[in-house]
Backbone bond lengths (Angstrom), bond angles and torsions (degrees), N, CA, C in turn:
res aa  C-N    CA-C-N  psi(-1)  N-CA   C-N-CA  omega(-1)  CA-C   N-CA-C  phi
1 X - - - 1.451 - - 1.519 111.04 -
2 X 1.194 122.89 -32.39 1.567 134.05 -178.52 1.516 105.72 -48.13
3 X 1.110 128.50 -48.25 1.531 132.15 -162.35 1.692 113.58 -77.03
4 X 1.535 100.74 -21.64 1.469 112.03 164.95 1.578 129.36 -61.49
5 X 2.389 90.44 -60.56 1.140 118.91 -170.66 2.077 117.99 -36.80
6 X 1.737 98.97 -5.81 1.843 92.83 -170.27 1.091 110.68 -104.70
7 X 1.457 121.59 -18.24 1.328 124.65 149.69 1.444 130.78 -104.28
8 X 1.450 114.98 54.51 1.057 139.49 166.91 1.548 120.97 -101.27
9 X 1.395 143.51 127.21 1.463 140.62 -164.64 1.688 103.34 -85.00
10 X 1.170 90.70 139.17 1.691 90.35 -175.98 1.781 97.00 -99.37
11 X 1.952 97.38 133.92 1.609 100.48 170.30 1.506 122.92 -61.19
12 X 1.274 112.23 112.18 1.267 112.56 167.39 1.347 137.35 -67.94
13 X 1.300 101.60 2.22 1.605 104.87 168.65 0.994 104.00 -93.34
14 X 1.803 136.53 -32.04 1.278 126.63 170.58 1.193 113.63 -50.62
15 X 1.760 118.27 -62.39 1.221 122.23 -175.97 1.676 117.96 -47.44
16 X 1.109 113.67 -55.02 1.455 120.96 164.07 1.455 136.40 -32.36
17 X 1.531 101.62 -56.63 2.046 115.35 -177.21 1.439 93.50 -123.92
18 X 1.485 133.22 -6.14 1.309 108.30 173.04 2.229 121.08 93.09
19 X 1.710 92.15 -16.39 1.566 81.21 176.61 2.134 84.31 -131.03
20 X 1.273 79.05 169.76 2.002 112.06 -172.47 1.826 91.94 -61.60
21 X 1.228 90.06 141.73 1.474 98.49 158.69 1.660 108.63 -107.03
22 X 1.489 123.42 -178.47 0.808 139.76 -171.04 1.844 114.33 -53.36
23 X 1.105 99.39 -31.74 1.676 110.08 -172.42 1.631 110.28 -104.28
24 X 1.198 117.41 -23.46 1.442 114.89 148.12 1.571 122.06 -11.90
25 X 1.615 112.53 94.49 1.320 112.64 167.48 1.491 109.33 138.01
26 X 1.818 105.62 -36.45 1.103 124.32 -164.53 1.888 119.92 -54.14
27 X 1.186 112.91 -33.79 1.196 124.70 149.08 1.304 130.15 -50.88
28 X 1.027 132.41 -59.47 1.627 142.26 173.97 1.487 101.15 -56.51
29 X 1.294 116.08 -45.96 1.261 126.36 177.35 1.509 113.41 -53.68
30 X 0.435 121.70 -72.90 2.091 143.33 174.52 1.883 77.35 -53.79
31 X 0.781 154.71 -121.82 1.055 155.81 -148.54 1.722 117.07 -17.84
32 X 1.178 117.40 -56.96 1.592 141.99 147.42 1.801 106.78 -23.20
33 X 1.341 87.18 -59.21 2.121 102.91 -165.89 1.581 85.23 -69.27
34 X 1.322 122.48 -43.18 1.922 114.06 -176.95 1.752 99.00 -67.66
35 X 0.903 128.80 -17.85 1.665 100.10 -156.65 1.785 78.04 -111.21
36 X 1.177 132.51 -3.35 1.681 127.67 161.28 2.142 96.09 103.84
37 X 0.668 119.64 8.46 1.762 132.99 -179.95 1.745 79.75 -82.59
38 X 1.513 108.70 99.62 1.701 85.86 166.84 1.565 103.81 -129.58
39 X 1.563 106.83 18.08 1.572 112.65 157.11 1.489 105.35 -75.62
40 X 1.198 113.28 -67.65 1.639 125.06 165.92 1.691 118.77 -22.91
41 X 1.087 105.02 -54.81 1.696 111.12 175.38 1.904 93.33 -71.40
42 X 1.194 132.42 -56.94 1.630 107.12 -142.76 1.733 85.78 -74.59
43 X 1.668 136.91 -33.42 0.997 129.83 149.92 1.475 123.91 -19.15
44 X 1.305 131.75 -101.57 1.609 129.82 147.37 1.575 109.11 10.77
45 X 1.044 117.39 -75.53 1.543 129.39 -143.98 1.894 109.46 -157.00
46 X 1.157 114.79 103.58 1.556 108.02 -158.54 1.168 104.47 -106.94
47 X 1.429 132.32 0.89 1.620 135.86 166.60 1.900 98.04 -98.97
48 X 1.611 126.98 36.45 1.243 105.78 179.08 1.422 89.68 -100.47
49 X 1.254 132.60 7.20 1.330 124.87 -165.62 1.600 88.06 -96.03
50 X 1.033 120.42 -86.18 1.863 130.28 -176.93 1.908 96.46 -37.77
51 X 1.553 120.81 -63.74 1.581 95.80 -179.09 1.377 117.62 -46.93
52 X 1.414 139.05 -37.61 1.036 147.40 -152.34 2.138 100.71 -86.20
53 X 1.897 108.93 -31.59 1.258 103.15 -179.32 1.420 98.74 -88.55
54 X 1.601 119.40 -34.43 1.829 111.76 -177.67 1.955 114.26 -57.87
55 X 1.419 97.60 -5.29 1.320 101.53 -161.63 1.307 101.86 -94.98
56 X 1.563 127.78 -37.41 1.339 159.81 168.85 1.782 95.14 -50.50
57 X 1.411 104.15 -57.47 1.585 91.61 -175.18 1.067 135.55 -83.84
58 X 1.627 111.81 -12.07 1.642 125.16 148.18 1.125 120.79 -41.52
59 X 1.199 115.73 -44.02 1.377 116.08 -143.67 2.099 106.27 -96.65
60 X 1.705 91.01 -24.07 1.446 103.37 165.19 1.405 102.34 -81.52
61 X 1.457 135.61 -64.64 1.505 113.30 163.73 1.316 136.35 -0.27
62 X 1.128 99.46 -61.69 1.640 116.07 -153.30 1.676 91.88 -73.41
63 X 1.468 97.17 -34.44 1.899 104.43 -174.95 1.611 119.64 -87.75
64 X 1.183 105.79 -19.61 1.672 105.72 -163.79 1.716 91.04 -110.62
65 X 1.515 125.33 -32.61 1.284 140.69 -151.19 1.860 111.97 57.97
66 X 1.014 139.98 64.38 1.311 128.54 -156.10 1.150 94.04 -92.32
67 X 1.729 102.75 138.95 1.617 107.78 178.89 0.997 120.72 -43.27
68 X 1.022 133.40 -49.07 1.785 126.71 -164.97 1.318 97.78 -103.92
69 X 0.879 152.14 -2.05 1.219 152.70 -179.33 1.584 129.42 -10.85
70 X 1.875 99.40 -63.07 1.296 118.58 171.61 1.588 118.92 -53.78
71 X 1.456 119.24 -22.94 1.688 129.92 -124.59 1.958 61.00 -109.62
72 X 1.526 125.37 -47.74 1.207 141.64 173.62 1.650 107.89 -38.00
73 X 1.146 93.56 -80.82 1.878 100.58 -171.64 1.327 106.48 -68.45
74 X 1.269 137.02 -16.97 1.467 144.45 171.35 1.620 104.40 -61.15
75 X 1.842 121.04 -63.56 1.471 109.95 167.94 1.399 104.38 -61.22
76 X 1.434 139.32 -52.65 1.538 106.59 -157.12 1.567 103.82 -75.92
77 X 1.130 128.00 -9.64 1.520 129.17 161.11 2.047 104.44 -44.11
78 X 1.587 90.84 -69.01 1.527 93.22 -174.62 2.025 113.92 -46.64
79 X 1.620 105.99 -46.06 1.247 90.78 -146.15 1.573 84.04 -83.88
80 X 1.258 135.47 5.90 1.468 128.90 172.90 1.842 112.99 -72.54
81 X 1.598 114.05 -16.81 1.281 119.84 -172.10 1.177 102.73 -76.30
82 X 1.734 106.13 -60.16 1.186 119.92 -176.98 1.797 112.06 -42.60
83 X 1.342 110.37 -66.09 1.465 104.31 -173.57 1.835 122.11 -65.65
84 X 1.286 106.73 2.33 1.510 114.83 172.80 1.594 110.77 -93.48
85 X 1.498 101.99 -38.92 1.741 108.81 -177.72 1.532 101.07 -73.99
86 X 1.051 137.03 -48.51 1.557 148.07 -170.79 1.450 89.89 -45.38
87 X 1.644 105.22 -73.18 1.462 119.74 -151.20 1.531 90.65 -49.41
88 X 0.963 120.83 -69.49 1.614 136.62 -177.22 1.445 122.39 -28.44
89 X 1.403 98.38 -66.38 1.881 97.93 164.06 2.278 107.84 -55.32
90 X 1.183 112.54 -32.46 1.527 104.95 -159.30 1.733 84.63 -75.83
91 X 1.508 127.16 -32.50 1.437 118.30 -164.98 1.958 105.86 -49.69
92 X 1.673 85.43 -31.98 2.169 84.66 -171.49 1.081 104.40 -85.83
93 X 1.459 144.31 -2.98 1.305 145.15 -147.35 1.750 99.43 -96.07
């Protein structure tokens, strides 16, 4: 992970007030999912799996136009909030 960690962006809300924002992790995470550790990543960051499939289905959207498509990225939109806000409140808990 070290060889990553220098081109990695540092959170500025941490740096700033001192606690994680919502996306805190998301890097390390994605980094984890590259080196194949994908206990390690959903650990890190546990919506990198669903951002990573809502992102997958945009991107076929945008190409295939699939009818329902939106009605598609609209739930994995929702359940991507949910598992970022959850994670987030349990980080202070």
């Amino acid at each position: 992970m070290s060889s990553f960690e220098a081109y990695m962006l540092p959170c500025l809300n941490k740096k700033l007030f001192g606690i994680e924002c919502p996306g805190c992790g998301m890097q390390r995470s994605l980094v984890y999912l590259i080196q194949g550790d994908f206990t390690a990543a959903f650990k890190m960051y546990p919506a990198i799996f669903t951002i990573l499939l809502m992102l997958l289905v945009l991107v076929l959207h945008l190409k295939f136009k699939f009818k329902n498509g939106h009605n598609y990225l609209l739930i994995l939109f929702s359940i991507n909030i949910v598992i970022i806000f959850t994670n987030y409140i349990f980080k202070f808990i």
